[in-house]
PAZASE-650028 format. One record per residue (C-alpha): residue in one letter; x, y, z. Coordinates in nm, 4 decimals, decimal comma, always signed. Layout:
N
+---+----------+----------+----------+
: r :     east :    north :       up :
+---+----------+----------+----------+
: A :        X :        Y :        Z :
...
+---+----------+----------+----------+
***
This chain:
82
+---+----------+----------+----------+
: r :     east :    north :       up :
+---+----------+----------+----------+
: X :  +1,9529 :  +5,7308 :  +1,1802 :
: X :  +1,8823 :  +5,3803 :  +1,1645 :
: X :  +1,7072 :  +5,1847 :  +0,9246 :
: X :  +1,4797 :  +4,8767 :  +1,0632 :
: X :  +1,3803 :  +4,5923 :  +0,8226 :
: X :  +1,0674 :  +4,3911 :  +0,9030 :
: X :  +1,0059 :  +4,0244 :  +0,8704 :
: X :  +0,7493 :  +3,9323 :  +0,6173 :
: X :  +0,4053 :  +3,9261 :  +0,6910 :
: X :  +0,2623 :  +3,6109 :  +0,8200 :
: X :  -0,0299 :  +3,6736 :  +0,6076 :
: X :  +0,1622 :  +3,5591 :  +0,3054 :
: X :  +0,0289 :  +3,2041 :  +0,1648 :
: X :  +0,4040 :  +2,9925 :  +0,1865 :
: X :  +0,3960 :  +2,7186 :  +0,3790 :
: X :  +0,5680 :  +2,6494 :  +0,6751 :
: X :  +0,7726 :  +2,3627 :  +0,7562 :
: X :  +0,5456 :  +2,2054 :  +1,0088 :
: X :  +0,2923 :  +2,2427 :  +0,7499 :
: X :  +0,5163 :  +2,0711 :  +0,5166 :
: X :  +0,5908 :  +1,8091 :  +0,7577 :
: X :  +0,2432 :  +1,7688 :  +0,8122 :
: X :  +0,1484 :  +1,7284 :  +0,4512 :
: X :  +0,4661 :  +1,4176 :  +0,3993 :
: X :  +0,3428 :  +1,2487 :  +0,7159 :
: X :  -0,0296 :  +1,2477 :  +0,5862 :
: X :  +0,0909 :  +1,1785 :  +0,2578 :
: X :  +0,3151 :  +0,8845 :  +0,4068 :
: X :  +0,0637 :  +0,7310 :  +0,5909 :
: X :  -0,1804 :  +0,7031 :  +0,2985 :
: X :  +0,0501 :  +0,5284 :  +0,0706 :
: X :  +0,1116 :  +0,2986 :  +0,3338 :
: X :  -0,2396 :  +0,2137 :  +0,3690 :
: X :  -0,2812 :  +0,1910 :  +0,0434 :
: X :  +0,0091 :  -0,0696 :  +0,0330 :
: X :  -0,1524 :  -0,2536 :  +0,3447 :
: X :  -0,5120 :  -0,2868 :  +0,1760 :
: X :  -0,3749 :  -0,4052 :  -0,1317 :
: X :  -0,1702 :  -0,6428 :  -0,0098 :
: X :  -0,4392 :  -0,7750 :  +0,2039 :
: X :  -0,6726 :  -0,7853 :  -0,0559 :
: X :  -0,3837 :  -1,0199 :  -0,2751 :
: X :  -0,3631 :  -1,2413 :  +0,0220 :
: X :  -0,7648 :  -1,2745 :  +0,0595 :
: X :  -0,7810 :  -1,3546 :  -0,3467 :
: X :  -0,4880 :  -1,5990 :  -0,3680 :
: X :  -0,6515 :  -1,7620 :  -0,0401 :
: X :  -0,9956 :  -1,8134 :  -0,1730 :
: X :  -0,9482 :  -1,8577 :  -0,5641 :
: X :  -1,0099 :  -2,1668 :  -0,7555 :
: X :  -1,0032 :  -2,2495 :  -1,0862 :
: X :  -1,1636 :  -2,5432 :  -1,2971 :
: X :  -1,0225 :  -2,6078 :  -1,6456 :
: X :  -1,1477 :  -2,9093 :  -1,8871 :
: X :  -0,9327 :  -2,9867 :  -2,1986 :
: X :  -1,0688 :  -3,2552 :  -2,3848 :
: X :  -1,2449 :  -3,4823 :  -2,1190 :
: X :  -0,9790 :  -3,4098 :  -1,8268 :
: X :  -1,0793 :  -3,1908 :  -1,5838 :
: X :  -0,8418 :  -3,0081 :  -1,3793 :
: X :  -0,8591 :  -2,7918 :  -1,0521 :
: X :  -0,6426 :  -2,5309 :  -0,9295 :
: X :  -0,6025 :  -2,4245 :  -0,5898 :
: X :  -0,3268 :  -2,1853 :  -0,4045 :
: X :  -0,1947 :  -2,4915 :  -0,2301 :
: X :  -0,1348 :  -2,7228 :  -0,5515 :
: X :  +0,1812 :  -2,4633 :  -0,5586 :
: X :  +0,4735 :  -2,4367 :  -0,3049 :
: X :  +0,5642 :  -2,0560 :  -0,4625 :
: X :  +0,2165 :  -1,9674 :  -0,4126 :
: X :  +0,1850 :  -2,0954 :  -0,0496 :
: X :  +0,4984 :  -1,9238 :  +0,0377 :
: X :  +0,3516 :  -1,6117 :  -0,1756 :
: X :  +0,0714 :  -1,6484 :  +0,0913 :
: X :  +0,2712 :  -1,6847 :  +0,3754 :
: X :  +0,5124 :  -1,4287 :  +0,3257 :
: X :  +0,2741 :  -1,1686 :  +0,2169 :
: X :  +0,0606 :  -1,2494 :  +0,5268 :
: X :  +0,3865 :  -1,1896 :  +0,7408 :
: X :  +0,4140 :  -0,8356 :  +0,5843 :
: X :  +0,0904 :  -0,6736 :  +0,6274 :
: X :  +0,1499 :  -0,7478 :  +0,9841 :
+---+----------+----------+----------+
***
């Protein structure tokens, strides 16, 4: 007499690891585009912004290119999203 075991059902709701897999890759790539759109979008603002300021009867302008950190901000930031 010999006693047989069966494997679980395949009906049961546990995921599989391919499944799993799946789910981290999808996961994975979202983040990174997440990362890539916000990035870009930093890149797009710090291109474009401008700023006037008047303190008594100066008036001053700022720009992204007044500033070497924010050029290279600019620059480096445009390198990544690539």
């Amino acid at each position: 007499m010999s006693i047989k075991s069966t494997p679980p059902s395949s009906a049961s709701p546990t995921f599989s690891a391919t499944s799993m897999a799946e789910t981290k890759r999808i996961f994975t790539f979202l983040l990174r585009f997440i990362a890539f759109c916000t990035t870009l979008s930093a890149v797009i603002i710090m291109i474009s912004s401008r700023q006037r300021a008047t303190v008594l009867v100066f008036s001053f302008e700022a720009k992204y290119s007044d500033t070497p950190a924010f050029k290279y901000f600019v620059i480096v930031n445009a390198i990544v999203i690539q």
